[in-house]
DRENDO-1510 file (C-alpha; in Angstrom, 1 decimal, always signed):
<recs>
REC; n; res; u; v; w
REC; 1; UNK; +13.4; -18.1; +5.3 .
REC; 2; UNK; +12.1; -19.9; +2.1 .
REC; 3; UNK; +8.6; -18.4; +1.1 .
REC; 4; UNK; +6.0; -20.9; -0.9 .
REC; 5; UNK; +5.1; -19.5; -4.2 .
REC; 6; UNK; +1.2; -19.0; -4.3 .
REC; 7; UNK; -1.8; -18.3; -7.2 .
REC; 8; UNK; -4.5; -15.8; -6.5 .
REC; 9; UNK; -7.6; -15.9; -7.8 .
REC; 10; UNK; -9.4; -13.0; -7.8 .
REC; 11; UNK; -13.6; -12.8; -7.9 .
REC; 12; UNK; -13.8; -11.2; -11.5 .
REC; 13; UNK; -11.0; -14.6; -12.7 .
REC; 14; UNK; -7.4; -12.5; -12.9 .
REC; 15; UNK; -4.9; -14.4; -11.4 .
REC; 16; UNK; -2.1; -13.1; -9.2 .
REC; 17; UNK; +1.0; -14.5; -7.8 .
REC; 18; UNK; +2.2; -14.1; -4.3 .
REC; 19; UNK; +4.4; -15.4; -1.6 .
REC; 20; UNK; +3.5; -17.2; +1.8 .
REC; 21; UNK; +5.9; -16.9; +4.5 .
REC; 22; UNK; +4.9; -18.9; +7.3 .
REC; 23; UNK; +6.0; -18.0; +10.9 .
REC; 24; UNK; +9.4; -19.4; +12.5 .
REC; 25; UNK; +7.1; -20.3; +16.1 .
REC; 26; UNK; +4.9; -22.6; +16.8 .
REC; 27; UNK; +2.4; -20.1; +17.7 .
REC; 28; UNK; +2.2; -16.8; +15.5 .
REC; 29; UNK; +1.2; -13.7; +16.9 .
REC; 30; UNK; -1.0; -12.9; +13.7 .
REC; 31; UNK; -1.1; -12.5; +9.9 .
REC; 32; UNK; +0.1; -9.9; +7.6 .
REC; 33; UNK; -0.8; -9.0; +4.1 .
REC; 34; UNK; +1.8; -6.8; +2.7 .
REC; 35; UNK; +0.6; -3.9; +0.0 .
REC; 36; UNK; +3.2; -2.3; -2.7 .
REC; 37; UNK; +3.2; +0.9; -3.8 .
REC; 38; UNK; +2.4; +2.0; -7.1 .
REC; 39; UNK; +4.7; +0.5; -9.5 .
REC; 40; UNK; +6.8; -1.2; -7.1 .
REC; 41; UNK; +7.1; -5.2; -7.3 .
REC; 42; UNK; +6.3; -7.6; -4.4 .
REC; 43; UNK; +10.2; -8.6; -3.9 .
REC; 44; UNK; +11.1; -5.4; -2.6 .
REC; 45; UNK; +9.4; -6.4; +0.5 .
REC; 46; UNK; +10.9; -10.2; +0.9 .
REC; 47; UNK; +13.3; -8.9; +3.1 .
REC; 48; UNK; +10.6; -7.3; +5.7 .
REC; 49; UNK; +8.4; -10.3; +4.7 .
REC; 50; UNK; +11.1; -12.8; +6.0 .
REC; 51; UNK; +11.8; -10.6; +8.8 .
REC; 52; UNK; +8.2; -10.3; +9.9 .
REC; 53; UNK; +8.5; -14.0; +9.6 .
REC; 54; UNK; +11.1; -14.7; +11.6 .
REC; 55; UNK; +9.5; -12.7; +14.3 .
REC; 56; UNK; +6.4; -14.7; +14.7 .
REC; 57; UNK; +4.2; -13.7; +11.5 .
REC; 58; UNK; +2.5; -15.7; +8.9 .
REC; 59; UNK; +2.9; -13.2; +5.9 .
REC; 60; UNK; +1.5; -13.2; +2.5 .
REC; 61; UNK; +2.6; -11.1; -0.3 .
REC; 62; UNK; +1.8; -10.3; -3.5 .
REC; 63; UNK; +2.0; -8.3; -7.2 .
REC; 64; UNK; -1.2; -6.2; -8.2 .
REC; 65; UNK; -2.8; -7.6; -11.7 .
REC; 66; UNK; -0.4; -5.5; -14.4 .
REC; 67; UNK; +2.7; -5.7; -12.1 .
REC; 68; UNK; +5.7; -8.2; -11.4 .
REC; 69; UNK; +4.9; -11.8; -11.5 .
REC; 70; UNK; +1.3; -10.7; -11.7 .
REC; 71; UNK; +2.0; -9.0; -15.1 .
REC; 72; UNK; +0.3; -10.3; -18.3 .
REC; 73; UNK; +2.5; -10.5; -21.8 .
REC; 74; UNK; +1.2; -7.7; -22.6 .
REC; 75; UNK; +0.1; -3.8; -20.9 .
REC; 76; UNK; -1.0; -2.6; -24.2 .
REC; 77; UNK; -4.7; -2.0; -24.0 .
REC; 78; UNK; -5.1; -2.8; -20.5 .
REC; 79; UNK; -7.4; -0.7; -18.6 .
REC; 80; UNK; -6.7; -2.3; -14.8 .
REC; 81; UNK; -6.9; +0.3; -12.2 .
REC; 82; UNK; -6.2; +1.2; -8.7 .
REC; 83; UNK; -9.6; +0.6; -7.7 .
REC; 84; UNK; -9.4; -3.5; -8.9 .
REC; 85; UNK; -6.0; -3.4; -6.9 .
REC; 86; UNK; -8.4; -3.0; -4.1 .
REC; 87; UNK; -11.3; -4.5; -4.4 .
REC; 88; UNK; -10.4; -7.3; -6.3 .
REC; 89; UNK; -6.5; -8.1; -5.7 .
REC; 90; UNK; -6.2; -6.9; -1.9 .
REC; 91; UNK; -9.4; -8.7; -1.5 .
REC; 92; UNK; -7.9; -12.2; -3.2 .
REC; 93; UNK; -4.7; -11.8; -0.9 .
REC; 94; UNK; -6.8; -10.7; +2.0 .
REC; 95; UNK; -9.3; -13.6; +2.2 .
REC; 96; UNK; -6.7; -15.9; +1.2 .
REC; 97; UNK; -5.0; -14.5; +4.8 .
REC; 98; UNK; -8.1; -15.3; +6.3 .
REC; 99; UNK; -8.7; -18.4; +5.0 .
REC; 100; UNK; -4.7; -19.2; +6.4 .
REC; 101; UNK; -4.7; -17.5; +9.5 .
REC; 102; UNK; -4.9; -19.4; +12.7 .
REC; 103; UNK; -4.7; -16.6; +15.5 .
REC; 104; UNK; -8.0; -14.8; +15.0 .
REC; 105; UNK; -5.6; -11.3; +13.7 .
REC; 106; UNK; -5.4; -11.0; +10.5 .
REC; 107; UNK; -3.2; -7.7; +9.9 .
REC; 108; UNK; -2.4; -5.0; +6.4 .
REC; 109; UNK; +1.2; -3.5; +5.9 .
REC; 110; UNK; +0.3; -0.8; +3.4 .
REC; 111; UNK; +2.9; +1.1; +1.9 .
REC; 112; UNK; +1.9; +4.4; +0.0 .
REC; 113; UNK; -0.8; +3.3; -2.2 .
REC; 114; UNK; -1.4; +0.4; -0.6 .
REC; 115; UNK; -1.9; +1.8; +3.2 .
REC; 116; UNK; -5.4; +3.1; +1.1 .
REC; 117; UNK; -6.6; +0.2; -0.9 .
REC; 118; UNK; -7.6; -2.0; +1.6 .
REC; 119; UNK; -11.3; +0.6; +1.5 .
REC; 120; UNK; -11.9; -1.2; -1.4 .
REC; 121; UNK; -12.3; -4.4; -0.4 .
REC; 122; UNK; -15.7; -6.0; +0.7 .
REC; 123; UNK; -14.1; -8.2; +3.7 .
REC; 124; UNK; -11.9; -4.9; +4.7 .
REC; 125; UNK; -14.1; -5.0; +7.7 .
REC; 126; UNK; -12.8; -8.6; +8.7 .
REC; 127; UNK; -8.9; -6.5; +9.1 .
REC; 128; UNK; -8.0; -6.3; +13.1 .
REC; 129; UNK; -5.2; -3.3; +12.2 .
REC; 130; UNK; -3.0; -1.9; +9.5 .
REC; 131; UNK; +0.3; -0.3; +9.7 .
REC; 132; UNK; +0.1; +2.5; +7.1 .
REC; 133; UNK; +3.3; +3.5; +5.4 .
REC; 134; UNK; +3.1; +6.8; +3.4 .
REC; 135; UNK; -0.2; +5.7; +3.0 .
REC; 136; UNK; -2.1; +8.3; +0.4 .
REC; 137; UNK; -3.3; +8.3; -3.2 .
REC; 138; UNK; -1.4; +10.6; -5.5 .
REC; 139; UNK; -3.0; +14.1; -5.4 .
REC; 140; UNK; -0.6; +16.3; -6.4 .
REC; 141; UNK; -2.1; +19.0; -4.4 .
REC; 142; UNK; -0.6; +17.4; -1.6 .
REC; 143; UNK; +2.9; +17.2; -2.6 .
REC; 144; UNK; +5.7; +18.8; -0.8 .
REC; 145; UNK; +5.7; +22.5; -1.5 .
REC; 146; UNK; +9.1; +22.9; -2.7 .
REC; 147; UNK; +8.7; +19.7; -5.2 .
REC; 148; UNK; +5.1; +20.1; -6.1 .
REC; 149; UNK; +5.8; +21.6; -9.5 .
REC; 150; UNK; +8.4; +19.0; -11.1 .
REC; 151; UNK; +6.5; +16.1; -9.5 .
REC; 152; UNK; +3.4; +17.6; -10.9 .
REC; 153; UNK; +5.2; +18.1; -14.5 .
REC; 154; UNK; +6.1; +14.3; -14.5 .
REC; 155; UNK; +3.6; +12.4; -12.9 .
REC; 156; UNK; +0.7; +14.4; -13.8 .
REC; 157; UNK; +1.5; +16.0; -17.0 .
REC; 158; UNK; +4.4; +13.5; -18.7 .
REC; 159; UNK; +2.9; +10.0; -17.6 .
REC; 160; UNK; -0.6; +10.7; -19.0 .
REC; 161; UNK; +1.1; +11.4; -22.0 .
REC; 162; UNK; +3.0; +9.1; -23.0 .
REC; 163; UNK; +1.1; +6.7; -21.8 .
REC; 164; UNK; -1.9; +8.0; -24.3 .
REC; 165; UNK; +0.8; +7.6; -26.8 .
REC; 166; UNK; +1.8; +4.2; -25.9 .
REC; 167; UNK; -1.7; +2.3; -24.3 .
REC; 168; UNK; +0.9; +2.3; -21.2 .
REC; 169; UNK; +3.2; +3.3; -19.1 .
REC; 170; UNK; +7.0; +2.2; -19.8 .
REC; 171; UNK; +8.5; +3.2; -16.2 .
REC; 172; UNK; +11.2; +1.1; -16.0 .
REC; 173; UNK; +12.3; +1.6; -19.1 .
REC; 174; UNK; +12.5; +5.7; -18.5 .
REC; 175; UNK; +13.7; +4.8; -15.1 .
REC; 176; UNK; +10.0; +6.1; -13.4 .
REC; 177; UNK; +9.6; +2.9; -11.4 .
REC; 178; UNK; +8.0; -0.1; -13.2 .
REC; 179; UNK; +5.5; +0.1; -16.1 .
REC; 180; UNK; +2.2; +0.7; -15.7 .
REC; 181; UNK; -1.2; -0.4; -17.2 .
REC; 182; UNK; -2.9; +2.7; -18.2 .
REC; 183; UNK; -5.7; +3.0; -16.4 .
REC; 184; UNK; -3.5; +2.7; -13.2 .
REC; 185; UNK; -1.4; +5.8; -14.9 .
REC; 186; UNK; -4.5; +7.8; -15.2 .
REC; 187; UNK; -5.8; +7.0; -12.4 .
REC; 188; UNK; -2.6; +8.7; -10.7 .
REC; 189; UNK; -1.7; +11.2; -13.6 .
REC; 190; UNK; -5.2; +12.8; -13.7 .
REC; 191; UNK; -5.8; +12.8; -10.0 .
REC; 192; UNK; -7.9; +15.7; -8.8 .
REC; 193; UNK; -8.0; +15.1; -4.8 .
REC; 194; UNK; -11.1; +12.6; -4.3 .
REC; 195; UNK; -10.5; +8.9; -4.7 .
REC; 196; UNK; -14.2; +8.5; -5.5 .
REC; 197; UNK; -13.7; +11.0; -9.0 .
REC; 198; UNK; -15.3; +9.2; -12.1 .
REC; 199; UNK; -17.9; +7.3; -10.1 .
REC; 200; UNK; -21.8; +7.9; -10.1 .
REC; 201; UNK; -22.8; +9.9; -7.0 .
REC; 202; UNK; -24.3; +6.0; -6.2 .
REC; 203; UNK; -21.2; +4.2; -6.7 .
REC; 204; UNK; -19.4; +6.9; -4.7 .
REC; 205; UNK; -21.7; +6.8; -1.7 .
REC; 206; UNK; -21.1; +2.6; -2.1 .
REC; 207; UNK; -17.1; +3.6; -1.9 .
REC; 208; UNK; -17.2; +5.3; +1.0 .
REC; 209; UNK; -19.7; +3.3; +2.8 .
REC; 210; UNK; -17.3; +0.0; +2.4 .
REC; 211; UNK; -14.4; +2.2; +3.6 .
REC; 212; UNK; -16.6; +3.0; +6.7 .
REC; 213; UNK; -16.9; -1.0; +7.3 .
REC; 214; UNK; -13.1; -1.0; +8.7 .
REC; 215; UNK; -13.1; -0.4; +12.3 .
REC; 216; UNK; -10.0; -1.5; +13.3 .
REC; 217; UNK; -6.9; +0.7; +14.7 .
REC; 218; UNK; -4.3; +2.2; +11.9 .
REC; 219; UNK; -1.3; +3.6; +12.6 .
REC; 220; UNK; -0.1; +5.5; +10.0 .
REC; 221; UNK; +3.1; +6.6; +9.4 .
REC; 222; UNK; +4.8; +9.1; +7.1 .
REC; 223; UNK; +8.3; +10.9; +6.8 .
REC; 224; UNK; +9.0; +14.3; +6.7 .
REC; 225; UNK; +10.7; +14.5; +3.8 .
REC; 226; UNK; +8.4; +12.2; +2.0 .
REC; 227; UNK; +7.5; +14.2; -1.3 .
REC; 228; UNK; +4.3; +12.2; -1.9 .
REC; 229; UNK; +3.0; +11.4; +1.7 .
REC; 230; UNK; +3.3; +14.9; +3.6 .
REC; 231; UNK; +0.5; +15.3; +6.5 .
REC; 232; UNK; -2.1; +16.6; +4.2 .
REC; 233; UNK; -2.1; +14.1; +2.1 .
REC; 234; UNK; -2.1; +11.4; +4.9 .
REC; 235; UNK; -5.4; +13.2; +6.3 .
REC; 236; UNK; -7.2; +13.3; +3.3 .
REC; 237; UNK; -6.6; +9.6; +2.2 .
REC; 238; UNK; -7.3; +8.6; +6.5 .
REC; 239; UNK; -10.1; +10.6; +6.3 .
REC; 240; UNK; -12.3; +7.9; +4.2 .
REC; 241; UNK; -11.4; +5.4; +7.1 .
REC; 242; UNK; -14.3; +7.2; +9.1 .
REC; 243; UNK; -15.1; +4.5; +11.8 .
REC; 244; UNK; -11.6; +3.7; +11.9 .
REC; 245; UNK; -9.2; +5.1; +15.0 .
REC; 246; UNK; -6.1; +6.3; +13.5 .
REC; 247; UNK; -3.1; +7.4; +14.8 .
REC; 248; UNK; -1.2; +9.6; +12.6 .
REC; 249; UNK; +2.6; +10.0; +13.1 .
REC; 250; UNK; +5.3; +12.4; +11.6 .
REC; 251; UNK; +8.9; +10.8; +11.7 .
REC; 252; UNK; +12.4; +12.8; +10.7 .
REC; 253; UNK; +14.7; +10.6; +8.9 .
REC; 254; UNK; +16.9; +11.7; +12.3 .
REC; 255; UNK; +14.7; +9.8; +14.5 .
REC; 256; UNK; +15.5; +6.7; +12.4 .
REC; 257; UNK; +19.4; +7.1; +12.6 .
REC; 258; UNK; +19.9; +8.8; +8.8 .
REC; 259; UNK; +19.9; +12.1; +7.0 .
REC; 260; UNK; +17.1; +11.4; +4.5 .
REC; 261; UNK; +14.8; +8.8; +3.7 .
REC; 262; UNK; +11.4; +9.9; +1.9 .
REC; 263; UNK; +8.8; +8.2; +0.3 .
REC; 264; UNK; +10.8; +4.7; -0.5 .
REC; 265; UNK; +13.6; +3.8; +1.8 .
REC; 266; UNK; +11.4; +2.3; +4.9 .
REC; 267; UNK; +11.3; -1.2; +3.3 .
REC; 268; UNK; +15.2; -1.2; +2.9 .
REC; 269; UNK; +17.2; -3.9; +5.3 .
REC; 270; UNK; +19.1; -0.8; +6.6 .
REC; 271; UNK; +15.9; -0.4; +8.6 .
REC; 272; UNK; +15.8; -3.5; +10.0 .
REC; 273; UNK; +17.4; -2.6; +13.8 .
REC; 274; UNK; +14.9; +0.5; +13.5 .
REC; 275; UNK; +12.0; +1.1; +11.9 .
REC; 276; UNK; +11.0; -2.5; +11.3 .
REC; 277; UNK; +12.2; -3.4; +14.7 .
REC; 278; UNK; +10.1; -0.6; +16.2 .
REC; 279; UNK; +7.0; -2.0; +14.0 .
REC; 280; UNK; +6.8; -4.9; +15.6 .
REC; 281; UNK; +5.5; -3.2; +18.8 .
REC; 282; UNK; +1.7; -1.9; +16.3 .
REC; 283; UNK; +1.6; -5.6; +15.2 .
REC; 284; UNK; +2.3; -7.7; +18.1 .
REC; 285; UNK; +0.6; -5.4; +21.0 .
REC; 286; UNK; -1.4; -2.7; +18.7 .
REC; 287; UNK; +1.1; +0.0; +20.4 .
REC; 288; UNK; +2.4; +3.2; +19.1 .
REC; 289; UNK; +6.4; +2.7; +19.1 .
REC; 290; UNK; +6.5; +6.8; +18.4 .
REC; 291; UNK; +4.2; +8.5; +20.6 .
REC; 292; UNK; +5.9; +11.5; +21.0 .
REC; 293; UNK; +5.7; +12.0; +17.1 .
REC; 294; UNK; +2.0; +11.9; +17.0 .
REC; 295; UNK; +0.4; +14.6; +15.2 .
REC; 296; UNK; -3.6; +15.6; +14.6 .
</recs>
């Protein structure tokens, strides 16, 4: 499945580059804007893209400003943040979506990060579902018990600081997924459990209020031995999706077939005869493929 190589303009002039993947039938069943994580680039989810593809879905993805083939010469100095990934990238990918789409569904794939940046966007209210992977936003609060301190050593003590030493982050190069512009670093290293932390009490009433323009279903989905995206965290990043219905579901890398599988592995090909086969039934039908792993 060959995908066409796209530009992105976003409303404040950055320009992106993403993928379209137009469906193998006549008539698809809907569109799909696929989200990264944090410091993870676009072609990690070809594979699921093509396969969504093959399967009856237009799909779009992309890299955030800062990251892969959206990445300038340069992170030195750059001050691009989670919140532009939102309300200026997503929005770019999503309206190009809209703009695209043919069968009235225009759908988000979110993984970690980007299962919670859709809020952002002005149009989020135009999304007809979204399949939220690991879906949360770095509090470290949240984190698994038993891994809570290191994580919090690295990501929220060592990032910051070398990134205040460089004007970025060099992940790849220390082997901490890819680099980072430094406000997204920040925005994730100083994280102090509300997404809205920084703004003016007006522009954090204006946050929440576009978050509450989403009214479509999510499904949102997390393992249980993801070390990011453990329940609590899911619930507090959900809860901004007020007018939203979501359904939040617990799965043990068991249920899938293998012994572990955290906060990365869903969007490997090994998955493809299980979880991404079982994802389908949320994007084609809007149904739960795991009700009996539902939790409140």
């Amino acid at each position: 499945m060959d995908p066409r190589r796209i530009e992105l303009t976003a409303a404040d002039g950055v320009r992106l580059i993403g993928h379209w993947w137009p469906a193998a039938e006549a008539s698809p069943s809907a569109t799909v804007v696929i989200n990264p994580a944090t410091g993870v680039h676009a072609r990690y989810y070809h594979r699921y893209a093509a396969y969504l593809a093959a399967n009856g879905f237009c799909v779009l993805t992309y890299d955030y400003r800062g990251i892969g083939l959206s990445r300038p010469e340069t992170l030195k100095g750059s001050t691009f943040t989670w919140r532009q990934w939102g309300e200026q990238d997503f929005d770019a990918a999503l309206r190009h979506a809209l703009h695209k789409d043919e069968t009235g569904r225009v759908l988000v794939v979110g993984h970690s990060i980007g299962g919670f940046l859709p809020g952002y966007s002005p149009a989020v209210g135009r999304v007809s579902a979204m399949l939220s992977v690991g879906g949360q936003y770095g509090y470290w609060g949240d984190y698994l018990p038993a891994r809570r301190l290191p994580l919090f050593l690295k990501w929220h003590v060592a990032m910051p600081a070398i990134t205040l030493a460089l004007g970025h982050f060099p992940g790849k190069r220390l082997g901490w997924l890819e680099d980072l512009p430094k406000g997204v670093a920040y925005g994730w290293g100083l994280q102090q459990g509300r997404a809205e932390q920084g703004l003016s009490q007006e522009a954090a009433e204006a946050m929440c209020d576009r978050f509450a323009t989403a009214t479509g279903p999510i499904l949102s989905v997390t393992m249980s031995d993801d070390e990011f995206a453990t329940p609590k965290a899911i619930s507090r990043a959900m809860r901004y999706y007020r007018r939203s219905p979501v359904t939040k579901v617990l799965l043990a890398p068991q249920d899938l077939g293998f012994a572990k599988v955290g906060h990365f592995d869903l969007f490997h090909a090994r998955h493809q005869d299980g979880f991404w086969r079982q994802s389908l039934a949320f994007l084609r039908e809007g149904e739960n493929p795991w009700g009996d792993r539902v939790y409140p």
